[in-house]
C-alpha positions as CSV (number, residue, x, y, z in Angstrom):
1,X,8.4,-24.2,5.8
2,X,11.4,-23.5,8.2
3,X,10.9,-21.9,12.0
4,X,12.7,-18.2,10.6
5,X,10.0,-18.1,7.5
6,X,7.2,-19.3,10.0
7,X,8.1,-16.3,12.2
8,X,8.3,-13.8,9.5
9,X,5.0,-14.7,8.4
10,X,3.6,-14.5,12.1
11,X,5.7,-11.1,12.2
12,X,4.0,-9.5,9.6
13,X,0.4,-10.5,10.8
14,X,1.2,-8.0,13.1
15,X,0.7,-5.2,9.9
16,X,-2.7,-3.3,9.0
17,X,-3.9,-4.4,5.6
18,X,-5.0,-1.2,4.2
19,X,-2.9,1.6,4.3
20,X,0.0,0.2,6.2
21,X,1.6,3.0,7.5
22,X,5.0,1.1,9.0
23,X,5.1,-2.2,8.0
24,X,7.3,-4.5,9.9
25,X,10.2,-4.5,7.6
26,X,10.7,-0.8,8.0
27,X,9.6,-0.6,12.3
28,X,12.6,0.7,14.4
29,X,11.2,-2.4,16.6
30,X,11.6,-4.8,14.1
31,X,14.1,-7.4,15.8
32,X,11.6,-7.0,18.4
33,X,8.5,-7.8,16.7
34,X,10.6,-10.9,15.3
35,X,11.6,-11.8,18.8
36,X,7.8,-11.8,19.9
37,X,7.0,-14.1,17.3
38,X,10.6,-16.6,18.2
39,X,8.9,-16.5,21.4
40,X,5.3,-17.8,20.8
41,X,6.8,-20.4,18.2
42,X,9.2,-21.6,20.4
43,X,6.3,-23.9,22.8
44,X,6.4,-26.1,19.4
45,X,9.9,-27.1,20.3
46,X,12.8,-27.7,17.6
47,X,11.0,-30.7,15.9
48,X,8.0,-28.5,15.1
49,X,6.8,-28.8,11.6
50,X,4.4,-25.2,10.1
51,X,2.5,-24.7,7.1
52,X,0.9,-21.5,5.7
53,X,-2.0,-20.6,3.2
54,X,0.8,-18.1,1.4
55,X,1.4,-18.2,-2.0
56,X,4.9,-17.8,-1.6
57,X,6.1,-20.7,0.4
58,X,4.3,-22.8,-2.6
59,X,7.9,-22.8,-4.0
60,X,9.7,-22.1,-1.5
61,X,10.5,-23.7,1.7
62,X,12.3,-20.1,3.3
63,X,10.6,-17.2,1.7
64,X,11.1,-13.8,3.1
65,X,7.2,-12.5,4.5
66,X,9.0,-9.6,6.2
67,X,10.8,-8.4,3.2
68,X,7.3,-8.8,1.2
69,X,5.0,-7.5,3.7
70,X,0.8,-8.3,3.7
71,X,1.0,-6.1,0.4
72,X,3.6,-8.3,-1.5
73,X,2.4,-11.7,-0.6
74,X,-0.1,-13.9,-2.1
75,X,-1.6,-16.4,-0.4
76,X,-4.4,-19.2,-1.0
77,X,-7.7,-17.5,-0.1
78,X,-9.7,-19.6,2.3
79,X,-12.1,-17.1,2.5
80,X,-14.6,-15.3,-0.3
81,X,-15.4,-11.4,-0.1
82,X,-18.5,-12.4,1.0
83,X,-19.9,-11.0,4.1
84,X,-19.8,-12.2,7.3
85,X,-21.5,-11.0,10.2
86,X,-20.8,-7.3,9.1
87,X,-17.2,-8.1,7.9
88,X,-16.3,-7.9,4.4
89,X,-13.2,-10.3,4.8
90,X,-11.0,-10.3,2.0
91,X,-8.1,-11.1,2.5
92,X,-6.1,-13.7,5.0
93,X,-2.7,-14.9,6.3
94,X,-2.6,-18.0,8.2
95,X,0.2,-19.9,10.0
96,X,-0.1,-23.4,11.4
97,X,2.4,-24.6,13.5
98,X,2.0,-28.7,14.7
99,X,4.6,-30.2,17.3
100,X,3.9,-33.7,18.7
101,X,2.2,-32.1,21.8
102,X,-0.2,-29.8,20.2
103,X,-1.4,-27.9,17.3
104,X,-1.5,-23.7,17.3
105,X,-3.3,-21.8,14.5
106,X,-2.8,-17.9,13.9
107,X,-4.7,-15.9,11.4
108,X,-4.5,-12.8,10.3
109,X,-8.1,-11.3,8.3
110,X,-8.1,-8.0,6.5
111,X,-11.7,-6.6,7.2
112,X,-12.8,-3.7,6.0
């Protein structure tokens, strides 16, 4: 997955999963939210190399998480709806970004 798709799908981590009421693609701060997410990428350097648990870069290497949103993207579940300490976590978003310096893992969990 390419450095703009790896920023969209940090971008959109940045949404509620139930009940969105702005998600990112329709925020008056979008470019900003975007930037934000540029920013923290950009310690991986140019070379940097990302990977995601969503369905939808499966098949392709630039999709479009902003456009899709939490609520139109599939992903790989690494986690069951069983609880956890309280949390019914059922859904999650992950991003793994790996530079030959160092390794940075977000997640995004939908808890309910």
């Amino acid at each position: 997955m390419g450095a703009d798709a790896a920023a969209g799908a940090l971008a959109v981590m940045a949404e509620e999963w139930q009940g969105e009421p702005a998600p990112v693609r329709t925020r008056p701060d979008r470019e900003g939210v975007l930037a934000d997410a540029r920013t923290l990428l950009d310690r991986y350097g140019p070379d940097a190399r990302y990977w995601t648990n969503a369905a939808a870069a499966a098949g392709d290497a630039g999709p479009d998480f902003v456009a899709a949103g939490l609520a139109g993207t599939r992903f790989h579940r690494f986690v069951t709806g069983a609880y956890v300490d309280g949390l019914d976590l059922f859904d999650d978003l992950g991003l793994i970004a790996v530079s030959a310096d160092e390794v940075g893992v977000f997640w995004s969990f939908g808890a309910s």
